[in-house]
C-alpha positions as CSV (number, residue, x, y, z in Angstrom):
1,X,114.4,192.6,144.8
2,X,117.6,191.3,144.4
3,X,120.4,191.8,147.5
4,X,123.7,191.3,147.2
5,X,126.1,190.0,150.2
6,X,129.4,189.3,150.4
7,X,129.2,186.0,148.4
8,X,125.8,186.1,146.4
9,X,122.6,187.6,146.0
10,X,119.2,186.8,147.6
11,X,116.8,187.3,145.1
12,X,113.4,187.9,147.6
13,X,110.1,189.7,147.4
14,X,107.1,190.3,150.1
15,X,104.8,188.1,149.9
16,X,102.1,189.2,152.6
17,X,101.4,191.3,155.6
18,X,99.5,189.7,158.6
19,X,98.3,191.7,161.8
20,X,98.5,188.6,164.0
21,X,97.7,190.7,167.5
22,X,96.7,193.7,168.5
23,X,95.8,195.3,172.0
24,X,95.0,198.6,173.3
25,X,94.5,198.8,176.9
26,X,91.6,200.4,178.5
27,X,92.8,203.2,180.4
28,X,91.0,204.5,183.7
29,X,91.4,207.8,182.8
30,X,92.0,210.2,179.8
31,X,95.5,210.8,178.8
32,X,96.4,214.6,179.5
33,X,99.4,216.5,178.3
34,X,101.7,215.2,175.9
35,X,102.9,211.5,176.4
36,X,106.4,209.7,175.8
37,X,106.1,206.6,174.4
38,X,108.3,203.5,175.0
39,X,108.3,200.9,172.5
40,X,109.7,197.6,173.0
41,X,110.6,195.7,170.0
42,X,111.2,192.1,168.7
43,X,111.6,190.8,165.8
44,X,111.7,186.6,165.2
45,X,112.5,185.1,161.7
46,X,111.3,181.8,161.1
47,X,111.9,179.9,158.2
48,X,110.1,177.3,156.2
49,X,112.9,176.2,153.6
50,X,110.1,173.6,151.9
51,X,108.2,176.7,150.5
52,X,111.1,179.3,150.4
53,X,109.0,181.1,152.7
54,X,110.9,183.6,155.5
55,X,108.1,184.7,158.4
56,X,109.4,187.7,160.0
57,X,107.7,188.7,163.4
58,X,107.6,191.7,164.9
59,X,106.2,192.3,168.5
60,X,105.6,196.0,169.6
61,X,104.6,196.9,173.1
62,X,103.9,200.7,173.6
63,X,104.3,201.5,177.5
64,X,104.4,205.5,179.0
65,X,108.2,206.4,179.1
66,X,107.7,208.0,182.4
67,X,105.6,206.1,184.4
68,X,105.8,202.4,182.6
69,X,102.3,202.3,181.9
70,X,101.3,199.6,179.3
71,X,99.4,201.3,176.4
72,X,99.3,198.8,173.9
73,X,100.5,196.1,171.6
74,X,100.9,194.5,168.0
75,X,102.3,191.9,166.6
76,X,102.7,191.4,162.6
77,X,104.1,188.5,160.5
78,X,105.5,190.0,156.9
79,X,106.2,187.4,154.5
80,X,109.1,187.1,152.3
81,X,109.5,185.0,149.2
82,X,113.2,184.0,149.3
83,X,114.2,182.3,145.5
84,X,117.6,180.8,146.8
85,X,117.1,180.1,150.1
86,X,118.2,176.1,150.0
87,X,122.1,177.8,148.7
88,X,121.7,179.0,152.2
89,X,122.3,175.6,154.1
90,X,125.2,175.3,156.0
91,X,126.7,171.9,154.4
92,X,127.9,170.7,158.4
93,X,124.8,171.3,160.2
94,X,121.8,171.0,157.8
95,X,120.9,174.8,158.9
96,X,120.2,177.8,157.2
97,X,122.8,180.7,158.0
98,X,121.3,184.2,156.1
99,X,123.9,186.9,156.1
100,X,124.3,189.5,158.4
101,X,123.5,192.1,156.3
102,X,120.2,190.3,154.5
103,X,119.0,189.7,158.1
104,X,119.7,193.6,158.8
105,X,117.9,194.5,155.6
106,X,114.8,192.3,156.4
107,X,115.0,193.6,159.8
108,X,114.6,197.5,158.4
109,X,111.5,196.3,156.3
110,X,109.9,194.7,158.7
111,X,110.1,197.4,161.3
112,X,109.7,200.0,158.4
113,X,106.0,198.1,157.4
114,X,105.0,197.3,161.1
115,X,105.2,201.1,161.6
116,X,102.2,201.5,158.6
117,X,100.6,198.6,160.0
118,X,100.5,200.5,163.8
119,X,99.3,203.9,162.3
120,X,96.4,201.9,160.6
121,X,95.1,200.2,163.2
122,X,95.6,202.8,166.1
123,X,94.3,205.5,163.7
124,X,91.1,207.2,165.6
125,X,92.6,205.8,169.0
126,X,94.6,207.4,172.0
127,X,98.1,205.7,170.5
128,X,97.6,207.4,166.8
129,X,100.4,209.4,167.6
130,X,102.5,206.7,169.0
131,X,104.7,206.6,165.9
132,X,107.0,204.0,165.6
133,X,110.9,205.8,165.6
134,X,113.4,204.9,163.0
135,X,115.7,203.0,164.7
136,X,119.2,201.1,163.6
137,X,117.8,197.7,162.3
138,X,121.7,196.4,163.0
139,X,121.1,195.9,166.4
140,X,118.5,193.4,166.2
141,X,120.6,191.3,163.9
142,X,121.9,189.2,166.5
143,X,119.0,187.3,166.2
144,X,118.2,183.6,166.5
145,X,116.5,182.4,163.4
146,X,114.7,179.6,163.7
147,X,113.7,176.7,161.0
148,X,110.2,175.4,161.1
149,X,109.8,171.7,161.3
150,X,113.5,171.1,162.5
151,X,114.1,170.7,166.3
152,X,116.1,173.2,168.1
């Protein structure tokens, strides 16, 4: 897939899906009547610019809306081949800056395939209906992205 942003295209591709964690709490007692579920989501990107890799991380915790009640977690790391990625390097710092909107658009297909991943593996479980919303990936933008093997 090639993106374009406001001064070139990223020409990127998935590479892999890895389900790094996953937790489903054991509950004293059945659920009864219909439950609201809270998700709390995070997404890292990491970046490994030797192997044009981009790692993006997403961390879901499923609580009761209501009551706070932890159901559950996951956490998957989806892999993106990035072509260009070195044309990315900020010439001052030695950093990779992504654009806004490339970030946004990994963001929205990482959520997008942590959502099949979660109805997979909770499948036959008391969180198979704890569908994962569609939400705005813009406000998870904001981001820090971080570069393995440099030093913060």
């Amino acid at each position: 897939m090639t993106k374009k942003t406001e001064k070139q295209d990223i020409t990127f591709s998935i590479k892999g899906v890895e389900l790094l964690e996953t937790h489903i709490e054991q509950l004293k007692s059945p659920i009864t009547g219909a439950v609201k579920f809270n998700f709390n989501i995070n997404v890292e990107i990491k970046i490994l610019n030797d192997n044009n890799l981009l790692f993006s991380i997403v961390t879901v915790e499923i609580s009761d809306l209501e009551t706070s009640l932890k159901y559950g977690s996951l956490k998957v790391n989806i892999v993106f081949s990035i072509e260009n990625i070195n044309s990315f390097i900020n010439s001052k710092t030695g950093r990779i800056v992504l654009p806004k909107n490339f970030v946004t658009s990994i963001n929205s297909i990482s959520i997008s395939t942590t959502r099949g991943v979660m109805f997979g593996v909770f499948r036959g479980t008391f969180l198979h209906g704890a569908t994962l919303p569609i939400i705005d990936p813009t406000i998870l933008s904001e981001q820090k992205t971080v570069e393995l093997g440099k030093k913060e």
